[in-house]
C-alpha positions in Angstrom: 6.2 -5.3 5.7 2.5 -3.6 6.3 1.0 -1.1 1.8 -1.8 -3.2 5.3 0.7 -1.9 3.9 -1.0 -1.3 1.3 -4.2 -2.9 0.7 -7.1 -1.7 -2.0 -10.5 -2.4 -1.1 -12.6 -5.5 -2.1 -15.4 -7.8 -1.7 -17.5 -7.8 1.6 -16.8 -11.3 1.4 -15.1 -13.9 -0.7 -17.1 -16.7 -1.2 -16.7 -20.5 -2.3 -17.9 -18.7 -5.9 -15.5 -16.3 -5.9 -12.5 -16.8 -9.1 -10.3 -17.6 -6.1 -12.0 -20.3 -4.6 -12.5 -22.4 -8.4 -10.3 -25.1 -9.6 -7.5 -23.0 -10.5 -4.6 -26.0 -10.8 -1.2 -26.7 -8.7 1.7 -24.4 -9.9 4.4 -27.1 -8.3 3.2 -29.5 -11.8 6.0 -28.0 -13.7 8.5 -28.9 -10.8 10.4 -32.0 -9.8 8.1 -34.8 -7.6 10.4 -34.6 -4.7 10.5 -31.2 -4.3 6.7 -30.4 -5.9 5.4 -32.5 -2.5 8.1 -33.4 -0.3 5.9 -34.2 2.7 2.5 -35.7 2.8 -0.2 -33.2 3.8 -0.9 -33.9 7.5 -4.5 -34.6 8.6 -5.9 -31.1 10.5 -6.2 -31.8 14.1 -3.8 -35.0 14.3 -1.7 -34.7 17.2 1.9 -36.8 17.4 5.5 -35.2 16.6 4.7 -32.5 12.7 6.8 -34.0 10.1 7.4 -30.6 8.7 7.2 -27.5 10.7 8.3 -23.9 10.8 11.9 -25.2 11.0 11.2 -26.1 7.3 9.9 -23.0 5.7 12.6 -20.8 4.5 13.4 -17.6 6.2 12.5 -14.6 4.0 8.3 -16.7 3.8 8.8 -17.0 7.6 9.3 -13.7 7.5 6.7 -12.6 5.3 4.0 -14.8 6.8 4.8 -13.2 10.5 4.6 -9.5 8.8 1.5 -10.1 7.2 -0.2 -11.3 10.6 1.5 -8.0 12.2 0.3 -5.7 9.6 -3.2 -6.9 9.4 -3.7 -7.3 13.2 -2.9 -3.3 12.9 -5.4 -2.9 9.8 -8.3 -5.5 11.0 -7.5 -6.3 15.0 -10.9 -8.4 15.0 -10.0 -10.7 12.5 -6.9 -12.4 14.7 -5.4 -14.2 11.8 -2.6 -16.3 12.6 0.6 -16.3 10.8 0.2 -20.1 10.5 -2.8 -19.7 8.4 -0.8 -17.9 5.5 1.9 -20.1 6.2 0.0 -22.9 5.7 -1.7 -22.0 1.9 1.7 -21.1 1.6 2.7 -24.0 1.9 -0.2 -25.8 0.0 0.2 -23.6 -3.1 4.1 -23.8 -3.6 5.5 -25.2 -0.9 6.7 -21.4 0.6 8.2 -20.8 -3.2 11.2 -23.3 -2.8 12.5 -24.7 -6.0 11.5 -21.1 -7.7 14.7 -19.4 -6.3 13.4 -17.2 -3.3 15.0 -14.3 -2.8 15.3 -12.5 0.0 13.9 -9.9 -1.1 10.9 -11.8 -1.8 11.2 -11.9 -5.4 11.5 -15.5 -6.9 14.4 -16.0 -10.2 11.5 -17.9 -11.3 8.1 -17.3 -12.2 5.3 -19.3 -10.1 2.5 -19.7 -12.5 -0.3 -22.2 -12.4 -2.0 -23.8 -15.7 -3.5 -22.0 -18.3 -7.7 -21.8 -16.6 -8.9 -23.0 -20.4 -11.4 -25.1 -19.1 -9.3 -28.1 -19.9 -9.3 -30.1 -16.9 -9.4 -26.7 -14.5 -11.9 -23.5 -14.4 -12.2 -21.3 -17.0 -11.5 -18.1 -17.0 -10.7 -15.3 -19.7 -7.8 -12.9 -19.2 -8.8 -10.2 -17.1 -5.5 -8.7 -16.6 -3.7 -8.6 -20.6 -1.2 -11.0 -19.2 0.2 -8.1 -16.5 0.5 -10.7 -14.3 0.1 -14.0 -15.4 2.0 -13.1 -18.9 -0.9 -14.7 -20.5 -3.4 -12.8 -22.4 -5.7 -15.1 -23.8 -6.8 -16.9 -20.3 -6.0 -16.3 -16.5 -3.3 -18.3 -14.6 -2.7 -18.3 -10.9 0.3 -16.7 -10.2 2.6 -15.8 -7.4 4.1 -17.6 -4.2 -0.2 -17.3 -2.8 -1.6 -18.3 -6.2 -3.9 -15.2 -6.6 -6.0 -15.9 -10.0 -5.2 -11.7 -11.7 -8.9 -10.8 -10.8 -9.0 -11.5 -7.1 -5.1 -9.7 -7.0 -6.7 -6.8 -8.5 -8.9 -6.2 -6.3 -6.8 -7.2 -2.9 -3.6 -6.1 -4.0 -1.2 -5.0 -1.0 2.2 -3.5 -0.6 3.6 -6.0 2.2 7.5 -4.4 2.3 6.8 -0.7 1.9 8.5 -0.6 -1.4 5.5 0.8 -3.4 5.1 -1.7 -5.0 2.0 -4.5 -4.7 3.5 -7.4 -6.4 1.8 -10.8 -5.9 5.2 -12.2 -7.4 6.6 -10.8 -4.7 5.8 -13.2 -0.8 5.6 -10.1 1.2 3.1 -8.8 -1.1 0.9 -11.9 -1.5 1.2 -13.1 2.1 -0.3 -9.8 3.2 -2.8 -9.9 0.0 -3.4 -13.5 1.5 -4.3 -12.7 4.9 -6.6 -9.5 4.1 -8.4 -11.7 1.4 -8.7 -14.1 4.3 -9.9 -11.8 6.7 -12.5 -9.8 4.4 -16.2 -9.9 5.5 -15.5 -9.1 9.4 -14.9 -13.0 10.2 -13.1 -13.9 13.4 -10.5 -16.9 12.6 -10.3 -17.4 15.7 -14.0 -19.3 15.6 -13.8 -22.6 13.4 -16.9 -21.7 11.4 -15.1 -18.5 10.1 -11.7 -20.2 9.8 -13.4 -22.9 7.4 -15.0 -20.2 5.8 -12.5 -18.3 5.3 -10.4 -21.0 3.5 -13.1 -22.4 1.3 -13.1 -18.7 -0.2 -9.4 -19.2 -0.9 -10.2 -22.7 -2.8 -13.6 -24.9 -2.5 -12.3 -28.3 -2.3 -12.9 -29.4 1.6 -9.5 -31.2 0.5 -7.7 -28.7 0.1 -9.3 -27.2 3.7 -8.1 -30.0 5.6 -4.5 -29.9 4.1 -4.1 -26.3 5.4 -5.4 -27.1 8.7 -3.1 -29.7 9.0 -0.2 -27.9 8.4 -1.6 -24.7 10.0 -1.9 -27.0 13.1 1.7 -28.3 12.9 3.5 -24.8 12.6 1.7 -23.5 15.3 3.2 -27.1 17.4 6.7 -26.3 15.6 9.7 -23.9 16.2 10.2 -20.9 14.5 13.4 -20.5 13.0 13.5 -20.9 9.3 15.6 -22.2 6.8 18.2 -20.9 3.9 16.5 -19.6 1.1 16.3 -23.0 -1.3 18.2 -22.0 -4.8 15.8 -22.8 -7.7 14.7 -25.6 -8.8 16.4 -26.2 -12.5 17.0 -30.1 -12.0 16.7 -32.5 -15.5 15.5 -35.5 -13.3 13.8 -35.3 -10.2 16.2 -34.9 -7.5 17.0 -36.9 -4.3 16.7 -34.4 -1.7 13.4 -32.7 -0.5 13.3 -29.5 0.9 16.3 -28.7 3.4 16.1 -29.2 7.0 18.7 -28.2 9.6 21.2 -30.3 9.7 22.3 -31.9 13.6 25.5 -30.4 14.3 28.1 -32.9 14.3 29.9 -33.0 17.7 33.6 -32.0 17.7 36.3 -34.3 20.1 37.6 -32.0 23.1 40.7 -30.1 22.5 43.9 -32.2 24.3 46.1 -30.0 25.7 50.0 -30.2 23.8 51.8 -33.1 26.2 54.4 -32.4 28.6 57.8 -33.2 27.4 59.3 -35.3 30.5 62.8 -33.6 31.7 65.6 -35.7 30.4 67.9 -37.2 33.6 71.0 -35.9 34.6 73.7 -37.8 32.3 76.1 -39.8 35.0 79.5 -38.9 34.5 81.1 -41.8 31.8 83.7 -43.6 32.5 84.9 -43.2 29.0 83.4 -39.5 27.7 84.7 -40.2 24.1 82.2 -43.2 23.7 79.5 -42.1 25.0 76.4 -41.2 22.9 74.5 -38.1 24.0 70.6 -38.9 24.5 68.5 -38.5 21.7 65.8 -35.9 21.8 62.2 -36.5 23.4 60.1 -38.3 21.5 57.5 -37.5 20.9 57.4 -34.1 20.0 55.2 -31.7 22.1 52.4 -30.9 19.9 51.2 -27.0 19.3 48.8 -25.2 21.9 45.5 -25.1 20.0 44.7 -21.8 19.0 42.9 -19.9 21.2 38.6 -19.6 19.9 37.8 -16.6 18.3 35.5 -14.8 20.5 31.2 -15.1 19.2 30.3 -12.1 17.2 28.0 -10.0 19.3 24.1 -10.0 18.4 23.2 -7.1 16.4 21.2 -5.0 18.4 17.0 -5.3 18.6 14.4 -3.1 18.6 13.9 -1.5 22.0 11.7 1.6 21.6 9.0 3.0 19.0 8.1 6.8 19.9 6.2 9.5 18.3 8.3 12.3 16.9 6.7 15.7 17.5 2.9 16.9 19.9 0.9 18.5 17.0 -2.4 18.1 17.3 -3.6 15.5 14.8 -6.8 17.5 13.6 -8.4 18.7 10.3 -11.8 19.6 8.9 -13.8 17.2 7.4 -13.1 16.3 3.8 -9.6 18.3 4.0 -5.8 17.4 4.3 -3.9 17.1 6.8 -1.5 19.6 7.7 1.4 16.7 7.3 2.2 13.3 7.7 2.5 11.6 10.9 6.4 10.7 12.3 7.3 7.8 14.4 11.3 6.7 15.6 12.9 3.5 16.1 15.1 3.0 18.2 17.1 -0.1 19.1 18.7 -1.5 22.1 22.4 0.4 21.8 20.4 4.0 21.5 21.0 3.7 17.2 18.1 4.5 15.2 16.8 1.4 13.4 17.3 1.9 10.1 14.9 0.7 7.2 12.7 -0.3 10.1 9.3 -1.5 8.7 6.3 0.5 10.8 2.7 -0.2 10.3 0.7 2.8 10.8 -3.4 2.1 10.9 -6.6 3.8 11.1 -8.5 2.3 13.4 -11.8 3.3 15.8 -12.4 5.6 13.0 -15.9 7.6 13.3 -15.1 10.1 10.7 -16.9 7.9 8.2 -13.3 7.4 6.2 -10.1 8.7 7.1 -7.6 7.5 5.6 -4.1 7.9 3.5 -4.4 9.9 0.7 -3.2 7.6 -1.9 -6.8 5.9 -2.7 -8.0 6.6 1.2 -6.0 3.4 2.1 -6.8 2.9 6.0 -2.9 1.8 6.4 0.4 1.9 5.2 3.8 0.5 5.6 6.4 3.2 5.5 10.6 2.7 6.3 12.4 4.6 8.2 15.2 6.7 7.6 18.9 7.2 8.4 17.5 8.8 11.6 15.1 5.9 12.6 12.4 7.9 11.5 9.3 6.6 9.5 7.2 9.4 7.6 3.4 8.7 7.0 1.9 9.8 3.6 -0.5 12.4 4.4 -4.0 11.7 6.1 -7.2 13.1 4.5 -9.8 13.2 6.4 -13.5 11.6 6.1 -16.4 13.4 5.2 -17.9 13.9 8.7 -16.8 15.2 12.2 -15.7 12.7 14.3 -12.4 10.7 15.9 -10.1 8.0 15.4 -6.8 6.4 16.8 -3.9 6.4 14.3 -1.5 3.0 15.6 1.5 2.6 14.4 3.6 -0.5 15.3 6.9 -1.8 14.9 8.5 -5.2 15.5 11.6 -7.8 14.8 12.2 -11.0 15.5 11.8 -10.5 19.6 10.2 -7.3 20.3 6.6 -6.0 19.5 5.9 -1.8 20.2 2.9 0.4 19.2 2.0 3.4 19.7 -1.1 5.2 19.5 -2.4 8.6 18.4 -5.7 10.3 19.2 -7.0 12.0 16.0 -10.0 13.8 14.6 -11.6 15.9 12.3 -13.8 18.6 12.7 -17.2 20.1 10.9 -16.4 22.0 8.3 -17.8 25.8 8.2 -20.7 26.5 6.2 -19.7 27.3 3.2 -19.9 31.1 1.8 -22.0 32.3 -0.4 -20.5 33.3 -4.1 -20.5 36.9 -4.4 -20.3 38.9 -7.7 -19.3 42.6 -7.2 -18.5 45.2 -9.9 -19.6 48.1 -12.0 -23.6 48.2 -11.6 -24.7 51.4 -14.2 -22.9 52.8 -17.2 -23.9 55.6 -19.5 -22.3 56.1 -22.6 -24.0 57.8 -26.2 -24.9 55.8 -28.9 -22.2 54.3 -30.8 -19.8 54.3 -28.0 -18.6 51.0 -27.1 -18.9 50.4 -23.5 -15.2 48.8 -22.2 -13.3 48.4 -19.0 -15.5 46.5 -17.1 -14.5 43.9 -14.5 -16.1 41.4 -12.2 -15.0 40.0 -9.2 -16.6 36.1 -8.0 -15.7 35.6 -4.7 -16.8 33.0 -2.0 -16.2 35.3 1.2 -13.0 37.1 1.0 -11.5 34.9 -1.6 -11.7 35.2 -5.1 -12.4 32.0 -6.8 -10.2 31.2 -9.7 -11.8 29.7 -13.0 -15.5 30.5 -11.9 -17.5 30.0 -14.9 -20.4 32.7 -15.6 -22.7 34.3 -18.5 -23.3 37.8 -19.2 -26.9 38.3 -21.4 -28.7 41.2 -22.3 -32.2 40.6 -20.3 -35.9 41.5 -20.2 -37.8 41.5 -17.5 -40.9 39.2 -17.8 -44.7 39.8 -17.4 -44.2 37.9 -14.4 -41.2 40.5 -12.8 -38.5 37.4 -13.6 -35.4 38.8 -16.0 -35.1 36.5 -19.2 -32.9 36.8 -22.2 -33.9 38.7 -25.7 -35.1 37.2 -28.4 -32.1 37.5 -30.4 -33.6 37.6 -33.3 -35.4 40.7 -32.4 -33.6 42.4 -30.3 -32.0 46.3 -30.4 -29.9 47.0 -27.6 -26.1 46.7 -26.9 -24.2 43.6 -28.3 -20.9 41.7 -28.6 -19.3 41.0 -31.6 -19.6 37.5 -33.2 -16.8 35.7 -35.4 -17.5 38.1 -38.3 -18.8 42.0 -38.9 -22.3 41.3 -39.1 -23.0 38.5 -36.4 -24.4 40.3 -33.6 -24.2 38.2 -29.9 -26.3 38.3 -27.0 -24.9 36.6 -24.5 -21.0 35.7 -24.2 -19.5 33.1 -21.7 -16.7 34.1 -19.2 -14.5 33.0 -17.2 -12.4 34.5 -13.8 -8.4 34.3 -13.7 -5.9 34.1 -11.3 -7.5 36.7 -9.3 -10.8 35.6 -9.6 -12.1 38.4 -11.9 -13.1 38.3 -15.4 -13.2 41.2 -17.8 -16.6 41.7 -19.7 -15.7 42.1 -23.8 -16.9 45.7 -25.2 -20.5 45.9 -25.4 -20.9 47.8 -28.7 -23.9 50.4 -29.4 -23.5 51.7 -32.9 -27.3 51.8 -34.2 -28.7 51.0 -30.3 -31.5 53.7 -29.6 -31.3 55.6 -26.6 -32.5 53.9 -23.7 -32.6 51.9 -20.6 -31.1 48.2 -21.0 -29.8 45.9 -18.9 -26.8 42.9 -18.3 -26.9 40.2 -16.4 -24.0 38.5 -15.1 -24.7 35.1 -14.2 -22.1 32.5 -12.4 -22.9 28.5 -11.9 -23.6 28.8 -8.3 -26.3 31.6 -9.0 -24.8 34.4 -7.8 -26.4 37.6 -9.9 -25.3 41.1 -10.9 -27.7 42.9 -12.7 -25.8 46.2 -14.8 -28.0 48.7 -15.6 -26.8 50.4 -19.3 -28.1 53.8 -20.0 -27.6 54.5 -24.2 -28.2 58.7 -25.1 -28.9 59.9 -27.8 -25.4 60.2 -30.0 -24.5 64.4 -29.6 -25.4 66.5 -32.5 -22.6 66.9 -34.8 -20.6 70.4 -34.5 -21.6 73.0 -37.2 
């Protein structure tokens, strides 16, 4: 159900120029005429009995079509898209997927591809997607039971089963795809203006609108139990039959109970015994009792409860992660827990300026439960800012709807510490002794910070009391070696380990004069350590 399930962002709003909206071509031209239209379109806002309704979509797009109003009623509650909508483009662009081999799954044994988008007859439109997932690489196709053109998929891709995956092959992903392309640009379909606009974005022919009303209006007059899956459509001719429809039940004749054989008379007594010929046996036959009905299989149970699992505090500082993720149980009406259960959780009333799951700050997810009944949010990473939100997750089937709701929020993050260098501030040593050993610690507070980059420079203080680097060129005082005998260095780059501390290379002094110099130890952030170097004069030599 829902990556919003799993959604990525996109435009503010599509528009009758967006890729989506062009003349993009009807993936049904490469099936049969019967089952490519089996129904004329209806005109949008005819009354009268539908001559195609929900009883005529097959079950696993029903299904899709109601999770994707589910999961983006938890991602974007304003928008109020109605299942029918989706169901209606649906409808439109394939005809729910039937004569592709739906699966129930939501995979199709066929791929749903529109023309090539050459320019010949349709838009055109270069390959933006190396053929990923229009298997053309030379020109984009509409693909997918929605008919996303690669670009628009790209950028409102969606995982609408939890599997991880966000598959526009696949109905549960386009059908959420569908309805959070629809609902971009904070429209309301529940106002006509918006609705219209909203599917004039999806394709620009006013056509096309009215054929989606239409049926949009039917399913919402219709049923909604769906069909069989339809197996694909591999037919050499165009076949009879359009889509299946429930067949009427024929009725059955009542059971007749087995006759009642009637009791023979008592024989009279014959006057002559030997010629008498004994009565035949009833006729006819009693026929068998008819077997006794085998008793209904009981309904499987149905969702009866959706509860938070655990009381910790849903808080972290702004910008950081969550200490885990959030865990919700379902539970159905026997007291089992409702395994593989689809949950929606959402961010929603969120002041934090973007908290969201951690897998490209998504606002929701779908996630499964477990053996348990228990669904397992990714972790939450909070937005940049203090502030609150609610985190909703909701659960439903066929007949029950639950959510529950979570106060969250994150809180200002410290003011961070200042990075502090410490270590050995004055050496002495005589000329021509190296000076080794030394160590510096960077640290931000009380912790040391791991690959902190600084410089360590013999300096000068200016005319103007500021220290600057020598002139290496003239320079006398202690140096590092360089990559052969003679080179003589300056100024050496370092870096802190593990521990945050990072040990200075020997300073050598053979030919330095005696004197005051002085090191600087310099990190990125600015933090300073001057070392003061005192060089005597080497001792005189022993006589």
């Amino acid at each position: 159900m829902t990556n919003t399930p799993v959604a990525g962002a996109g435009e503010a709003e599509p528009t009758p120029d967006s890729p989506q909206a062009t003349d993009r071509g009807d993936a049904r031209l490469d099936l049969p005429g019967q089952l490519a239209d089996p129904v004329v379109p209806p005109a949008a806002g005819t009354g009268g009995n539908p001559a195609e309704g929900a009883s005529a979509i097959p079950a696993t797009a029903l299904d899709a079509y109601k999770r994707s109003e589910v999961a983006v009623a938890a991602a974007l509650p304003k928008c109020k898209l109605p299942w029918t909508l989706v169901a209606a483009i649906g409808r439109v662009e394939s005809v729910h997927a039937s004569g592709y081999g739906l699966k129930t799954d939501g995979t199709t044994e066929k791929p749903i591809r529109g023309p090539r988008l050459d320019g010949n007859g349709y838009a055109k439109i270069l390959d933006t997607d190396k053929g990923e997932f229009d298997g053309d690489t030379e020109y984009d196709r509409a693909f997918g039971p929605l008919q996303f053109i690669p670009s628009t998929w790209a950028t409102w891709k969606a995982d609408g089963n939890g599997d991880g995956k966000r598959d526009a092959n696949n109905i549960y992903d386009a059908a959420l795809g569908a309805g959070l392309y629809l609902c971009s640009g904070g429209k309301d379909l529940s106002l006509p203006a918006d609705l219209d606009k909203a599917i004039l974005g999806y394709n620009q022919s006013r056509e096309y609108v009215n054929s989606v009303l239409g049926y949009m209006r039917q399913y919402q007059q219709d049923g909604t139990a769906g069909i069989p899956n339809p197996p694909v459509g591999n037919y050499p001719t165009p076949p009879t039959p359009t889509i299946p429809t429930p067949r009427v039940p024929t009725p059955q004749p009542p059971a007749t109970r087995p006759n009642t054989p009637n009791n023979p008379t008592n024989p009279t007594n014959p006057s002559n015994p030997g010629n008498q010929t004994p009565n035949p046996k009833p006729t006819p036959e009693p026929s068998k009792p008819t077997p006794e009905p085998s008793k209904p299989t009981p309904a499987p149970a149905t969702l009866a409860k959706l509860e938070r699992v655990g009381d910790a505090k849903l808080e972290a500082e702004a910008g950081s992660l969550f200490a885990e993720g959030a865990r919700f149980k379902a539970v159905l009406g026997d007291g089992k827990p409702a395994v593989n259960q689809a949950v929606v959780v959402a961010v929603e009333q969120d002041t934090t300026g973007g908290t969201g799951f951690v897998f490209g700050s998504e606002p929701s997810v779908v996630v499964r439960t477990d053996a348990q009944g228990i669904a397992t949010t990714p972790r939450l990473k909070a937005g940049p800012k203090a502030g609150t939100f609610t985190l909703r997750a909701t659960a439903y089937d066929a007949k029950n709807h639950f959510t529950v709701a979570v106060d969250g929020r994150t809180t200002e993050k410290p003011a961070e510490q200042p990075v502090v260098l410490t270590g050995t501030k004055t050496v002495q040593v005589a000329a021509g002794t190296p000076v080794t050993g030394l160590q510096y610690l960077v640290a931000r507070g009380d912790k040391p910070v791991q690959g902190a980059e600084l410089t360590a420079a013999l300096v000068e203080k200016a005319a103007g009391g500021a220290w600057t680097p020598v002139d290496a060129k003239t320079a006398k005082g202690p140096w590092f070696q360089g990559a052969t005998a003679e080179e003589k260095l300056f100024t050496k780059a370092l870096k802190t380990g593990a521990d945050g501390k990072a040990a200075l290379p020997a300073l050598l002094t053979a030919d330095v004069p005696a004197g005051t110099y002085h090191l600087r130890l310099l990190t990125a952030d600015k933090a300073e350590l001057i070392v003061t170097i005192e060089i005597t004069a080497p001792a005189a030599p022993k006589a």
